[in-house]
N, C-alpha and C positions, 0 to 999 in steps of 0.2 A: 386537778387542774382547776384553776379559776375560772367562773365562767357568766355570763349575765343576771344569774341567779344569784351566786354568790356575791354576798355584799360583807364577809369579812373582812377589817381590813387589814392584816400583816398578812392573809392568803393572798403569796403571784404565782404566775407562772412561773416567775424565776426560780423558785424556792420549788416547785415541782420539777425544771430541767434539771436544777441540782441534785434534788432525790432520785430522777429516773436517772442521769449518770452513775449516782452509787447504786443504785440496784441491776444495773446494766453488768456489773460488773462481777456478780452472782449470779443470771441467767442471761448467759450471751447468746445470741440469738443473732447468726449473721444476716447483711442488708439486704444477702443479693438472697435467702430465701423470706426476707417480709415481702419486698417490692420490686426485686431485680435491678441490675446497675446502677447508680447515680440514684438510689432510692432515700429518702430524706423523711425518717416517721418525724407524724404530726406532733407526738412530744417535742421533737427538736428544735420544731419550728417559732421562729419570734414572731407574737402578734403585736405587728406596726401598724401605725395611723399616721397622718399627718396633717400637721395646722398648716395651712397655706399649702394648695393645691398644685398652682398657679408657677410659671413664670420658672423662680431656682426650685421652685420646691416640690415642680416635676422630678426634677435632675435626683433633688435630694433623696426623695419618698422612691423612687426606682432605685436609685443604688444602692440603698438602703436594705432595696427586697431581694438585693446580688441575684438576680436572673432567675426571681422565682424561691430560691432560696428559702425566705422568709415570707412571711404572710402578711398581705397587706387586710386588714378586717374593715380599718373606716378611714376615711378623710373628710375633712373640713375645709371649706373654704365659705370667701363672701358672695362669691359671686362663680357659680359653676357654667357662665356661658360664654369667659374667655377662656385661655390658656390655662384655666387648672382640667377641660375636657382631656386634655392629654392623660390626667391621671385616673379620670375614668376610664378611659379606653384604655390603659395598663390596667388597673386592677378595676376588673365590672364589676364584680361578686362584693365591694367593700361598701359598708353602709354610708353615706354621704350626711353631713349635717351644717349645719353653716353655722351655730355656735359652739365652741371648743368646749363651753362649760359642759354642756350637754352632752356633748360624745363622750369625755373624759366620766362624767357621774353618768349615764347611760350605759356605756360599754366595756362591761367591769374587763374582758381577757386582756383588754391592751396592756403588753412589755414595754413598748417603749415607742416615742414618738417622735417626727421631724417637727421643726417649729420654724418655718420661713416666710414670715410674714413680714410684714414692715416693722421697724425697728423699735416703732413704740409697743408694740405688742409681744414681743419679745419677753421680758421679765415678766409681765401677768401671765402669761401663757405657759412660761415654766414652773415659775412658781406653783399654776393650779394644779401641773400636771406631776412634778416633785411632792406635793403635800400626799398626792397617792400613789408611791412609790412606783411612778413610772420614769423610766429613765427618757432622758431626754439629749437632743440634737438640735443646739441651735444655731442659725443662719449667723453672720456676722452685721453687726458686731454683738456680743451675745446680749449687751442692753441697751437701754434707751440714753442710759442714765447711770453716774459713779454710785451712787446708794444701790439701786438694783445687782451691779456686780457682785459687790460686795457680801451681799444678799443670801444671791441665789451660791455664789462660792463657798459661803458657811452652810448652807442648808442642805446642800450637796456631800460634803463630808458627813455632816450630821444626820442624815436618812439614808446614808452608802448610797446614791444616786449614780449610776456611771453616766456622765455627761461627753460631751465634744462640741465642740465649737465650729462653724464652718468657713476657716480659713483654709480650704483645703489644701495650699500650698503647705504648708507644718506637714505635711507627710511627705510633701515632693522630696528624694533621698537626695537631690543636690545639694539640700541644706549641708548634706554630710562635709560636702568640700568647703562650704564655709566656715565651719564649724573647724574642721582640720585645721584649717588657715589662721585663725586664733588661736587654735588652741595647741599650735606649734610655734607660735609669736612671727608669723611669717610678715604680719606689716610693723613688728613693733607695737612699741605703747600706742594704744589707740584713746586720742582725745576727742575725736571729730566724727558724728552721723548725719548726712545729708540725705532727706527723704522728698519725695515727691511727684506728682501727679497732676493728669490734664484736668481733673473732673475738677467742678462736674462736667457733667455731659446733658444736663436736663436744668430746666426754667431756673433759676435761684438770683437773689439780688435783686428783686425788684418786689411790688407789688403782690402781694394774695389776688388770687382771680375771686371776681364777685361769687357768690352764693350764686346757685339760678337751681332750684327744688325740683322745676317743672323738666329738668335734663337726666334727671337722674337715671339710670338705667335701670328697668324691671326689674333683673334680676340680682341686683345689685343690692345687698341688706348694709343700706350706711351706716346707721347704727351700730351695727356689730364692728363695721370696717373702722371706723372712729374709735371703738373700744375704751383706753383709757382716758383718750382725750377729751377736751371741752366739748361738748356740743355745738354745733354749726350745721346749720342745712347743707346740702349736699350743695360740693365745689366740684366745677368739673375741673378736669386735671389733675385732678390731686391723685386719684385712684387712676391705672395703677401704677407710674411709676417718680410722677414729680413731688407725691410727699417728703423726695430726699432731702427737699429744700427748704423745708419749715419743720421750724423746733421739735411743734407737737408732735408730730408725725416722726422727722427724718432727724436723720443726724449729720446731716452735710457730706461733703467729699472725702472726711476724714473717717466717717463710719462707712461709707461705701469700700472704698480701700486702703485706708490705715490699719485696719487688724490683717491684711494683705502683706503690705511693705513693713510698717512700725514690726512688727512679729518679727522678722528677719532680723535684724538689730536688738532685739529685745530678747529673743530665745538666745543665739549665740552670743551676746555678750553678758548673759546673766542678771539682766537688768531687774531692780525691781522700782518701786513706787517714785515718779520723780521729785523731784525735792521742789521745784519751780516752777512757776510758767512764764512764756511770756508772747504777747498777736501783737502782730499790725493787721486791716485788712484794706483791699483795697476794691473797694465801688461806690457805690452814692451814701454808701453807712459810713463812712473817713469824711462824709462833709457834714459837720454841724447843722448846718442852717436847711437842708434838704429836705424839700417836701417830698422826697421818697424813702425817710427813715422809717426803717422795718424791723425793728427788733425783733421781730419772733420771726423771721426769716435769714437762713444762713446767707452770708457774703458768698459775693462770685468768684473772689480771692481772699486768699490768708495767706499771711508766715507763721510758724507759732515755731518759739524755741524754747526747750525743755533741758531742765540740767539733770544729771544723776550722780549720786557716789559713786565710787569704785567697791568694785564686788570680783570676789574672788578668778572671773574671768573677763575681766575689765580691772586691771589694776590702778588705775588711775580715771580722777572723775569724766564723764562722756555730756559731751552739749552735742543733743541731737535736735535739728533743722527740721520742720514740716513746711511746704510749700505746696497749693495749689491753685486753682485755674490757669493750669497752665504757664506759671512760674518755675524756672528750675536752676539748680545749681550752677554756679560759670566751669566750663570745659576743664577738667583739670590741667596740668604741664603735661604731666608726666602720660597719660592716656594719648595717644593719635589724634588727631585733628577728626579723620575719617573712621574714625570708632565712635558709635552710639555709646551711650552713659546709662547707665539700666537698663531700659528694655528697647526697645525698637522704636528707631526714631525719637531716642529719649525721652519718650514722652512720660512715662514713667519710672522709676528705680529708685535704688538705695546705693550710696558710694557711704563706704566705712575705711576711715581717715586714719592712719597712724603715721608712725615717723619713719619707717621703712619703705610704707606704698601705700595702697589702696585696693582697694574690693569693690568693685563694681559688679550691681547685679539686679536683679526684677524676678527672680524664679520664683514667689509666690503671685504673680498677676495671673491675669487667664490669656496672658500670652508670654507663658517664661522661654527665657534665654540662659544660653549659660553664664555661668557664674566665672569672673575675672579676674583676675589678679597682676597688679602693674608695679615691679618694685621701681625705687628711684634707679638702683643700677641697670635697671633695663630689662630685667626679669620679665619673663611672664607665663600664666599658666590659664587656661581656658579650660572652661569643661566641656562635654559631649556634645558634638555641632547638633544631631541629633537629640531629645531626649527622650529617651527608654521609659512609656508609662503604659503599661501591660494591663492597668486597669483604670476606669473613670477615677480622676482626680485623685489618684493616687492611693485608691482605695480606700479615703478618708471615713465616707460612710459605712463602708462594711469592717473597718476593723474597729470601729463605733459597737457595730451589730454582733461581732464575735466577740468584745468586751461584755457587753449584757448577759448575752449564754455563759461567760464565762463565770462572770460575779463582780462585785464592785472588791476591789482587792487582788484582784488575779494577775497575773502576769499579763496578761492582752489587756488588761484595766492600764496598768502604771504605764503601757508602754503607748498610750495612746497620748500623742502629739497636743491637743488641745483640750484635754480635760481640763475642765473648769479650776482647778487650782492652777492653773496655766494662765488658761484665758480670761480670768476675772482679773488679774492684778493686771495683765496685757491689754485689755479692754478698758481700765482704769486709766491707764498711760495716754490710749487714744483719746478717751473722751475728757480728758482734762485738755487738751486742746478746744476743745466743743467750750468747755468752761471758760477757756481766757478768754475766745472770741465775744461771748455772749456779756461778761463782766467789762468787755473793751467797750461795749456798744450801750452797756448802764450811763446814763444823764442824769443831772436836774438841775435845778432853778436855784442859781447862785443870787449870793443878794444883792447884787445888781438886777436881778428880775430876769437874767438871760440862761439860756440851756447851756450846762456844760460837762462833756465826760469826763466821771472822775474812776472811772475804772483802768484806765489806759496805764496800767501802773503793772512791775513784775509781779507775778501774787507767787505767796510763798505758801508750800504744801507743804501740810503735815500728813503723809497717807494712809499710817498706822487709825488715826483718829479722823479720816477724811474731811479736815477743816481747812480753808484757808483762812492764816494768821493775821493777815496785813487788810483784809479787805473784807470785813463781816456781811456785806451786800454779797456777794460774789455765793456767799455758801449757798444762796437758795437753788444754785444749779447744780447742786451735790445730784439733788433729788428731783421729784417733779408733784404737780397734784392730781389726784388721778380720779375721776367718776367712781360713782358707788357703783361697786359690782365686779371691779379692773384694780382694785387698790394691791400694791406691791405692799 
């Protein structure tokens, strides 16, 4: 077994569970005379850590240790005197450290880890913890940025990394009924996705709040919290939840919950890299002359529409719809007057458009409903008023954790919902949205001496080659630049 001392690096623990399963099976040795009932030897056990303490990443780092199950050894965060105390108080015994570099090259037994930090932290954070064959679990959306997807998607294959992504709904089994419903042609050809959502929910569309250094919290390591981004004295607000709304940091409403909704459309209809983009947004960034133009701050609304080919369960090409701040689709006919349109109170959902009916539904939000079906002849079919979840979010993280015991290749490997060959091309889709907004809000100084946007144009995707074609400004938002020490 691997352990602090050891500094080999192709020695894990994974590769010792693997050999004590095959030697288990030459000296069997039953549980209930090691340690009685429910007994769990220490070989068996995954040693887990986690970046981001705090907030989801309570949620994640405990489901992760399935009630004990598995062994929590370290956690990290920036700041252990808000909400990541929750994860001290689940696991006391785990070593705490507030830079990941340092737990990950410190604490050689770690198997594998949760990574729930803010969005830009995400890709450097796997990345360091991939380059030493630790397997990784990351928060949605799995990057900050299309290059880091991409990235960490090939590196993943290429080091047998077992990964998962934390759209936890991809495990919720109502997908199954959606999925039936396509893939019996129950709405017909489908040409049409409408997606959409209230967020944000927090500060966006206006102003960065001043720097004020003298506010910072004690206990608070901004530096680390900053990670890859540009340096800036400490901003209050930002930490810990309205970096959703600036670049460096966040990734706007569509990384909040488009790897949520866009997933639902994109698993079931087979979708992969879109061909196009195309935003309008609407707040004080749609006025030219606005002394509150904010480029590096996400709009308080967007629409962005994306085209895709037809693929083998999508027979003909699909234009899917993003909309948020609280923008949404018109009432369809055929659905009730007095029927909600995804989720509750519409405020969020997904309707999937063909020429037979529609699919109306929200079952990856963190308030799923069931899933709908409205034909034109008047059909219809509802799933469970109820829904049946026996375990936290669907068991997203623990079958993350009995993937790692099992091996990158195994049956609990492939059958895991958001392995990164999943949610890199999916994560792709959403943040090419993030890219038309950011290319809509590119200006400059026409020769008449006036400001004018020239990105406001459809950009056409190549996603094999992650370029766009039509708008060579635009590609700087493939990727991002990143402080020495955080470089993807």
């Amino acid at each position: 077994m691997k352990d602090d001392k050891d500094k080999k690096p192709g020695n894990s623990r994974r590769k010792f569970i693997k050999q004590g399963a095959m030697a288990s099976s030459i000296f069997i040795v039953p549980r209930h005379v090691l340690g009685g009932v429910g007994y769990v030897a220490p070989s068996d056990r995954l040693a887990l850590a986690a970046i981001g303490a705090g907030g989801k990443g309570a949620s994640d780092i405990k489901n992760a240790s399935v009630n004990g199950r598995e062994k929590v050894v370290a956690l990290c965060d920036v700041d252990f005197s808000g909400s990541a105390k929750r994860s001290v108080e689940n696991f006391p015994k785990a070593k705490l450290f507030d830079d990941y570099r340092v737990m990950l090259d410190k604490k050689k037994n770690i198997d594998a880890v949760t990574i729930s930090t803010p969005d830009h932290v995400h890709g450097p954070a796997a990345k360091y913890a991939m380059e030493r064959g630790i397997h990784v679990y990351v928060q949605k959306p799995m990057t900050h940025n299309i290059r880091e997807a991409r990235m960490l998607t090939e590196m993943a294959r290429e080091k047998k990394i077992v990964t998962q992504m934390g759209n936890q709904g991809g495990s919720n089994p109502l997908l199954n009924m959606v999925q039936n419903w396509i893939d019996t042609d129950a709405v017909g050809a489908i040409s049409k996705v409408q997606v959409w959502t209230n967020r944000p929910v927090w500060p966006q569309g206006g102003a960065m709040p001043a720097p004020d250094p003298s506010s910072k919290p004690s206990a608070l390591n901004w530096d680390l919290w900053l990670g890859p981004a540009p340096f800036k004295e400490y901003t209050p607000n930002l930490h810990p939840f309205s970096w959703r709304g600036w670049w460096d940091y966040g990734t706007g409403a569509l990384g909040d919950v488009g790897c949520h909704l866009i997933d639902i459309p994109f698993r079931t209809l087979g979708l992969k890299y879109p061909t196009d983009a195309e935003c309008s947004v609407g707040s004080v960034f749609s006025q030219m002359w606005s002394p509150d133009y904010h480029p590096e701050g996400c709009p308080a609304s967007s629409f962005i529409t994306l085209h895709f080919d037809a693929t083998e369960k999508s027979k003909s090409p699909i234009e899917m719809t993003w909309s948020d701040g609280g923008i949404r689709p018109s009432h369809p006919d055929i659905i009730p007057a007095d029927h909600d349109i995804g989720g509750k109170n519409s405020a969020n959902g997904v309707l999937i458009i063909g020429e037979k009916g529609i699919i109306s539904t929200n079952i990856n939000d963190s308030s799923p409903i069931m899933p709908k079906l409205y034909l034109n002849d008047g059909t219809t079919d509802f799933g469970p008023e109820i829904e049946d979840n026996e375990e936290p979010e669907y068991g997203h993280q623990r079958k993350w954790v009995d993937a790692c015991k099992a091996g990158f290749g195994s049956e609990e490997h492939l059958g895991l919902t958001s392995s990164f060959d999943y949610a890199g091309p999916m994560t792709e889709t959403v943040l090419m949205g993030n890219l038309a907004i950011r290319s809509y809000l590119l200006r400059r100084e026409n020769e008449k001496n006036q400001m004018e946007f020239f990105g406001r144009k459809k950009l056409l995707w190549d996603g094999e080659n992650m370029r766009i074609t039509n708008l060579e400004e635009a590609n700087q938002f493939v990727g991002r630049t990143y402080r020495d020490g955080f470089v993807v």
